[in-house]
C-alpha positions as CSV (number, residue, x, y, z in Angstrom):
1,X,89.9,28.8,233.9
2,X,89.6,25.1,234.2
3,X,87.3,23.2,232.3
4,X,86.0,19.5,232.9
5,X,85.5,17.7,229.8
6,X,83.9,14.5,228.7
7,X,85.0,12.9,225.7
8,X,82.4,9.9,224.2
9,X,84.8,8.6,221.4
10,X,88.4,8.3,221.4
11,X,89.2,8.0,217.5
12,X,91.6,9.3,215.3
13,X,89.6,12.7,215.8
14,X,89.5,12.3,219.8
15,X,93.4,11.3,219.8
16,X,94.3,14.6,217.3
17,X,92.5,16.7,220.3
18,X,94.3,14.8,223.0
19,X,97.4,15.5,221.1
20,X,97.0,19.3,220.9
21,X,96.2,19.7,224.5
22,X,99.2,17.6,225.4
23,X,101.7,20.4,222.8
24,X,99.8,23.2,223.4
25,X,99.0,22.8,227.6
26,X,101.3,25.4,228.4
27,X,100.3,28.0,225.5
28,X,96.9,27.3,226.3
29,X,97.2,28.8,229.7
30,X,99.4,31.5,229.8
31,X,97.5,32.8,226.5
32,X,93.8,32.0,227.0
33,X,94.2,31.2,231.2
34,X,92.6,27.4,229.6
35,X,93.2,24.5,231.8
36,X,91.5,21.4,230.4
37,X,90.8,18.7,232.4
38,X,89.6,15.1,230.8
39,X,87.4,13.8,233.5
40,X,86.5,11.0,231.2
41,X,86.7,8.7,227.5
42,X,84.7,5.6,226.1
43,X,85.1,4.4,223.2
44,X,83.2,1.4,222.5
45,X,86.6,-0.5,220.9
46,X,89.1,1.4,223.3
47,X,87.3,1.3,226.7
48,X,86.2,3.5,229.0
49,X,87.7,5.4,232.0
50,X,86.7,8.0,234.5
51,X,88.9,10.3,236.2
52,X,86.9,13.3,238.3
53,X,90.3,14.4,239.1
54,X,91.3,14.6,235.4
55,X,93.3,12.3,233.3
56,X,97.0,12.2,232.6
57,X,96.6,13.1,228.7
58,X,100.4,11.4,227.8
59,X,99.6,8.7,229.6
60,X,96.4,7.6,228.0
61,X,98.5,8.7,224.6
62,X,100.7,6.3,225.2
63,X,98.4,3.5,226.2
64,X,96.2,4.3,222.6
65,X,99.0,4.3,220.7
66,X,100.7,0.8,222.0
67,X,97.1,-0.9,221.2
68,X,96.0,-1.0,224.6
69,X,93.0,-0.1,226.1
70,X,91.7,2.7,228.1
71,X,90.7,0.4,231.1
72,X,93.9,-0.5,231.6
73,X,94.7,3.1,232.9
74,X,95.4,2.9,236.9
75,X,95.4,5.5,239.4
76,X,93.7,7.1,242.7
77,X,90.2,7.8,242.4
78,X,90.2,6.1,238.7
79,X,87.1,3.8,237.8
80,X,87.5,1.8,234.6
81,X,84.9,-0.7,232.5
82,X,85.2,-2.3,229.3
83,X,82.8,0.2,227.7
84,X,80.6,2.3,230.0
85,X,77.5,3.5,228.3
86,X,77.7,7.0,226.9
87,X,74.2,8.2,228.6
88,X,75.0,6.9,231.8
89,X,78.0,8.7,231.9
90,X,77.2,12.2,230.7
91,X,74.5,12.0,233.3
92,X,76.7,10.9,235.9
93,X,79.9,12.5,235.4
94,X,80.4,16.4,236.9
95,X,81.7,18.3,233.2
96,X,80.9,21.6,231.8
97,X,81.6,19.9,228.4
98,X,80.8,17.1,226.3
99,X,83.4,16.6,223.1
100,X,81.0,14.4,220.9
101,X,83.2,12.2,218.9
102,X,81.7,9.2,217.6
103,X,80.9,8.2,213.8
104,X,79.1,9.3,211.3
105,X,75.5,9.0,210.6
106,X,73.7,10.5,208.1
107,X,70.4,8.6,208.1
108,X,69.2,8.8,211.4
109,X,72.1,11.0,213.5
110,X,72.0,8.8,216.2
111,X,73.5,7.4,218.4
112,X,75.1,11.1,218.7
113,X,71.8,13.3,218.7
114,X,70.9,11.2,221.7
115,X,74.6,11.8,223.7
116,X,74.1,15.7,222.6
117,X,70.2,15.9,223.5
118,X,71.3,14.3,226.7
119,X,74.4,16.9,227.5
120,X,72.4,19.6,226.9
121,X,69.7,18.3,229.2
122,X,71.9,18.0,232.0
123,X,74.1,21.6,231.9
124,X,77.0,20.5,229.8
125,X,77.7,22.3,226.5
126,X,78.4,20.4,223.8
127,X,81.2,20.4,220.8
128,X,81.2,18.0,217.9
129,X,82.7,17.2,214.2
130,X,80.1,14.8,213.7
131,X,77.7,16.0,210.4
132,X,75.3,13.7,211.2
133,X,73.4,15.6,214.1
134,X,74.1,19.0,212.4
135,X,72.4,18.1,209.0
136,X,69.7,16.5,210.7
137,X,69.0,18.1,213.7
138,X,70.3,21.3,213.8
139,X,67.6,23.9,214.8
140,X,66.2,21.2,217.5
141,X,69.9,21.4,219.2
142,X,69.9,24.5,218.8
143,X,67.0,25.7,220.6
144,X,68.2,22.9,223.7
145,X,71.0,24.6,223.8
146,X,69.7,27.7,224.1
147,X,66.9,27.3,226.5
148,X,69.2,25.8,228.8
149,X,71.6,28.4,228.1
150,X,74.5,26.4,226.8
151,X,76.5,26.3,223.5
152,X,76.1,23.8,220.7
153,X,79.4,24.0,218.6
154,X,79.9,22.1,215.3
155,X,83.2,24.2,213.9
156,X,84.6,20.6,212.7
157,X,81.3,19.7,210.5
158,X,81.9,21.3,207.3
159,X,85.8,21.9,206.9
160,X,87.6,20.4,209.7
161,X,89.6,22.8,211.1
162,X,89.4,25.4,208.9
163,X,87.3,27.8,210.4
164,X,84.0,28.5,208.5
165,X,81.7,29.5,211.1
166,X,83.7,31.4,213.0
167,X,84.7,33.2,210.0
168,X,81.3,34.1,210.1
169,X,80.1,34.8,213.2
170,X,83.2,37.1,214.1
171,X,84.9,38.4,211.0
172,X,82.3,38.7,208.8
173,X,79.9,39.9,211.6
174,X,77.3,42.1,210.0
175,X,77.1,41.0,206.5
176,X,74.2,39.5,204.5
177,X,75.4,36.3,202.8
178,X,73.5,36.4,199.4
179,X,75.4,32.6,198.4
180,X,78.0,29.9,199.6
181,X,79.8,27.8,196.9
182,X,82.6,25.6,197.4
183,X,84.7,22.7,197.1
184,X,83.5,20.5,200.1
185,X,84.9,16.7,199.7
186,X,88.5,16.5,199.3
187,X,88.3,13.2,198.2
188,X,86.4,14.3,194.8
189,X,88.9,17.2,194.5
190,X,91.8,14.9,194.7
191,X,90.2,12.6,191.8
192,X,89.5,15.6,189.2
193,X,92.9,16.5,189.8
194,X,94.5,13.5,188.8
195,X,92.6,13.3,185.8
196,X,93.1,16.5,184.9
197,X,96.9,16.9,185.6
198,X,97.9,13.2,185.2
199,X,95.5,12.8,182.5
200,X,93.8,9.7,184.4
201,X,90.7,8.4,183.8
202,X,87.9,8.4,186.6
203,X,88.1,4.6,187.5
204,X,92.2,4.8,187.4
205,X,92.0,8.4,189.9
206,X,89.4,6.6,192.3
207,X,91.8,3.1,192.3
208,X,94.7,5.7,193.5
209,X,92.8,7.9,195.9
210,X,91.6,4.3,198.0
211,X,95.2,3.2,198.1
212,X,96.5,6.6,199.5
213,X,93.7,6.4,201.5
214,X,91.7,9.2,200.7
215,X,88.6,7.1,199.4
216,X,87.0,4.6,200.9
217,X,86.8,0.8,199.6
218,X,83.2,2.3,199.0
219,X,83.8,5.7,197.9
220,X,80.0,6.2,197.3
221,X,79.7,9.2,199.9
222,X,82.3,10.7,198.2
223,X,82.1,10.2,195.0
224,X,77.8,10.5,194.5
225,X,78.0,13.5,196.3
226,X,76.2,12.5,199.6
227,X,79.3,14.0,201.7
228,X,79.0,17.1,200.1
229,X,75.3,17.2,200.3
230,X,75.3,16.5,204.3
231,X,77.8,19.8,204.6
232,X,75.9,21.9,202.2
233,X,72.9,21.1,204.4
234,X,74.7,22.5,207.2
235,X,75.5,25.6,205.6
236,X,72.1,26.3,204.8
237,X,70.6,25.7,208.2
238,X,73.1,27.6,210.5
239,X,74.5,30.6,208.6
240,X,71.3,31.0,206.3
241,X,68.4,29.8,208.8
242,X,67.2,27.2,206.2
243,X,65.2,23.8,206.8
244,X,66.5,22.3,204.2
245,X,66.6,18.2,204.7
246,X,69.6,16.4,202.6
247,X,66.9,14.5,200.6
248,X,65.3,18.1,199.2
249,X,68.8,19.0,197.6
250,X,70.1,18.4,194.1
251,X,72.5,15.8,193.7
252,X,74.9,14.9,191.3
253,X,78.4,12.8,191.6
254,X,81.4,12.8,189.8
255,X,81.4,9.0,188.6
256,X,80.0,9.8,184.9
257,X,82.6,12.1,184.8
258,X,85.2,11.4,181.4
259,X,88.7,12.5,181.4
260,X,87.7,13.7,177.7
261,X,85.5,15.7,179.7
262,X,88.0,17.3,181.7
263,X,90.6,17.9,179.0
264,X,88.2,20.0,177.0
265,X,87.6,22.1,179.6
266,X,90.9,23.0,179.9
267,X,91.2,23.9,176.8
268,X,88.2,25.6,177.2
269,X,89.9,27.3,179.9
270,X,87.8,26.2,182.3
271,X,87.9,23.3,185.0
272,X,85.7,20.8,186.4
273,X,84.8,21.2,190.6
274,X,82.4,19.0,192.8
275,X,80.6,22.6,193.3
276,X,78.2,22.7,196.8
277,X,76.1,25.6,195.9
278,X,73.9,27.6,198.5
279,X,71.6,30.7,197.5
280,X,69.1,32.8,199.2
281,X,66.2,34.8,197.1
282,X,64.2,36.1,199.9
283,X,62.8,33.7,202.0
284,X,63.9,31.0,199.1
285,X,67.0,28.9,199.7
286,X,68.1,26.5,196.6
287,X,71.0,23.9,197.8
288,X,72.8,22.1,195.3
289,X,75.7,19.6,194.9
290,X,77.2,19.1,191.0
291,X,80.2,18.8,188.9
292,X,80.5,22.4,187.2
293,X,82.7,24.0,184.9
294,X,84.0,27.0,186.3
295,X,86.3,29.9,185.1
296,X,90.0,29.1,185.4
297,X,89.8,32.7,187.4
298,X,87.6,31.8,189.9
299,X,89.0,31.5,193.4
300,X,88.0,28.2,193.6
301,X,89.2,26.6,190.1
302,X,93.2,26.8,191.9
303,X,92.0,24.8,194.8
304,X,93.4,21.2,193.6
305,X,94.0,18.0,196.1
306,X,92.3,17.2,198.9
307,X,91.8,21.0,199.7
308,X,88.9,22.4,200.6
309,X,87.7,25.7,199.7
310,X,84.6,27.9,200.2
311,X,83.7,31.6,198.9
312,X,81.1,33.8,200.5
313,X,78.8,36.1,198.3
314,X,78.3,39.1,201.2
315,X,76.7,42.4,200.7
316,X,79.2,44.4,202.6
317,X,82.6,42.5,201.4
318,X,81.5,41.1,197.7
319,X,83.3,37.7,197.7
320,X,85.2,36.2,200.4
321,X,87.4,32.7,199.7
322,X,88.9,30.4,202.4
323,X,90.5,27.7,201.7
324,X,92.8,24.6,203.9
325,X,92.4,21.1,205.0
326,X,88.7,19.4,204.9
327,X,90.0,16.4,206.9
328,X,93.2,15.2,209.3
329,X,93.5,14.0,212.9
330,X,94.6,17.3,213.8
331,X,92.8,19.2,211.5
332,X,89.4,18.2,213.0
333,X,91.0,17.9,216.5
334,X,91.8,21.4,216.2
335,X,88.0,22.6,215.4
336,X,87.3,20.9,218.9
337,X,89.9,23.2,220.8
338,X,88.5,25.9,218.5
339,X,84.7,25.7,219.7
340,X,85.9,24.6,223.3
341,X,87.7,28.1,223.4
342,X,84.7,29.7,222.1
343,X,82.8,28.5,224.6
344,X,85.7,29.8,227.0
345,X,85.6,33.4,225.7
346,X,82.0,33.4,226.2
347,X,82.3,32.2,229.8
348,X,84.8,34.4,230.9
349,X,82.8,37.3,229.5
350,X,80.1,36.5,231.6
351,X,81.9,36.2,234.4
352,X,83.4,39.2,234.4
C-alpha cells in the first residue's frame, strides 16, 4: 500500500526517518506491503521541495549530508523555494500523512499545533515526536482527529523509539493501569550515574554530560525537571485520560543534588533516580517529577546512562518494566515509522 507523506522539518529526527526508509524499503514491502512515498520537506534552514511523484530518499540524503539544501534537488515535475510555508503546503499538497517534525515548544506548542490542527483539518493523519502539542493539547487533537476520522500518533513523545504506547494499546490491552513511574530524561540519569559510579560531584557530571553532548549549554530542561514534567504530562492525559497542565505538577530537579547524597544511599542500599511519578485514586490523578531513593531491587534502580525506563502498575499483570533509548536520530526516527505503520495496519483493516 503506498502512502504519500509530508514531512514539515528535516532535522536530525526527519534525516533518522529518511534513513530507515532508505535501509529498510525493501523489508518494508515485502513484510508490511508499505511503500512510502515523500511527496514533500521544508525545513526552514534546509529548504523546501515538492515532489507529487515522490522524492528520491538517497538523493536528498546525500544532498543533507554534503551541507546543501533541499532546493537544490532537480527533477521532472519537482517545485523547489527557499522555505515554503508549512500551512500552505499541507493544504496544498495531495498526502494521507503529515510527519510533524519541528522543535520543541513547551510554552505555547506552536508553531506545531497549528501544522497538526491544520492536517487534520484537511484529511491527512498526523505523526509526531514533538512533546510540545502532546502536553499541551492533547485531548483537543485528539477529538480533530477523531471527528474527521483520522489518527493522531505521538509514539516518539515520551521515549523515542521505545514503544510506550503501543505497549499499551496492544500488549497490555485490557488492563487497568493503577501507576506509571519512570526514569524519563536520560540526560539526569546519565549525571546520577557519574556521581554515583565515578564519584563526581553534580557540577563536575553536568560539565561532562554538555561535552559528550548529552546536556545542553543550558541544561535547565533537563536538569530542573521540566523535560520530565512535559512527558509525565503526557502519560497522564493519553493512557490515564487526565487534564493535567505541566504547571499543576510537582517539580523538583536534580541540581541540589550532593554526591554525599548519593554515596549514602548506596550504602543505604538504595539509589537516587529523577523519578516521573503518575497515580490514579478514582477520578484523582497526582503527577509528580523528583529525585527519589529507591530500592536497589527495583526495576528501575539498574537503569543507569542515558537509558530510559518505565514500569506499569496494572491490575491484571502487577508490574511491567520497559526499558531502551529516550533519545537518537534513529531512535526517534523509528517511532515515526512505528505510528506510520500503525496507521497502515489500521487502513488495511478497513479496507478489507
Amino acid at each position: 500500500m503506498e502512502y504519500r507523506i509530508i514531512m514539515i522539518g528535516c532535522g536530525t529526527v526527519g534525516q533518522g526517518f529518511l534513513e530507515i526508509l532508505e535501509r529498510k524499503a525493501e523489508q518494508l514491502l515485502d513484510q508490511y506491503d508499505f511503500e512510502p512515498r515523500i511527496v514533500a520537506i521544508t525545513d526552514k534552514l534546509k529548504g523546501s521541495v515538492v515532489a507529487p511523484e515522490g522524492l528520491n530518499i538517497s538523493k536528498i540524503l546525500y544532498r543533507l549530508k554534503e551541507g546543501q539544501r533541499l532546493n537544490t534537488y532537480d527533477g521532472p515535475k519537482i517545485k523547489t523555494e527557499e522555505f515554503l510555508d508549512p500551512l500552505n503546503l499541507i493544504e496544498q499538497v495531495e498526502a494521507e500523512i503529515l510527519a510533524e517534525l519541528t522543535y520543541t515548544n513547551l510554552k505555547t506548542g506552536e508553531p506545531a499545533t497549528s501544522y497538526i490542527k491544520k492536517a487534520l483539518r484537511t484529511g491527512k493523519h498526523v505523526v509526531t515526536s514533538n512533546k510540545g502539542p502532546a502536553a499541551l493539547h492533547y485531548h483537543e487533537l485528539k477529538e480533530l482527529a477523531s471527528v474527521n476520522h483520522l489518527q493522531f500518533r505521538i509514539e516518539g513523545t515520551v521515549m523515542s523509539g521505545t514503544p510506550v504506547f503501543h505497549l499499551v494499546e496492544n500488549g497490555l490491552a485490557g488492563n487497568d493501569i493503577r501507576e506509571i513511574k519512570g526514569i524519563l530524561n536520560g540526560t539526569t540519569n546519565f549525571i546520577l550515574t557519574k556521581m554515583e559510579n565515578d564519584q563526581m560531584e553534580y557540577e563536575e557530571a553536568l560539565k561532562l554530560a554538555q561535552e559528550l553532548g548529552y546536556a545542553e549549554a543550558d541544561p535547565t530542561a533537563d536538569v530542573e525537571g521540566f523535560d520530565a514534567v512535559a512527558k509525565a504530562v503526557i502519560l497522564a492525559n493519553v493512557l490515564m485520560g487526565g487534564k493535567i497542565k505541566p504547571e499543576e505538577v510537582k517539580r523538583q530537579g536534580i541540581s541540589a543534588l550532593k554526591r554525599k547524597d548519593i554515596l549514602e544511599a548506596k550504602e543505604a542500599g538504595q539509589r537516587f533516580k529523577l523519578i516521573a511519578r503518575i497515580k490514579k485514586d478514582g477520578s484523582r490523578i497526582e503527577v509528580s517529577v523528583s529525585p527519589e531513593k529507591i530500592p536497589i531491587s527495583d526495576p528501575l534502580a539498574g537503569v543507569m546512562g542515558v537509558q530510559n525506563a518505565l514500569t506499569f502498575e496494572t491490575d491484571l499483570m502487577g508490574e511491567i518494566t520497559i526499558q531502551g533509548a529516550g533519545a537518537g536520530r534513529i531512535e526517534t526516527g523509528f517511532s515515526i515509522l512505528s505510528d506510520i505503520l500503525a496507521i497502515s495496519r489500521t487502513r488495511s483493516k478497513t479496507k478489507n
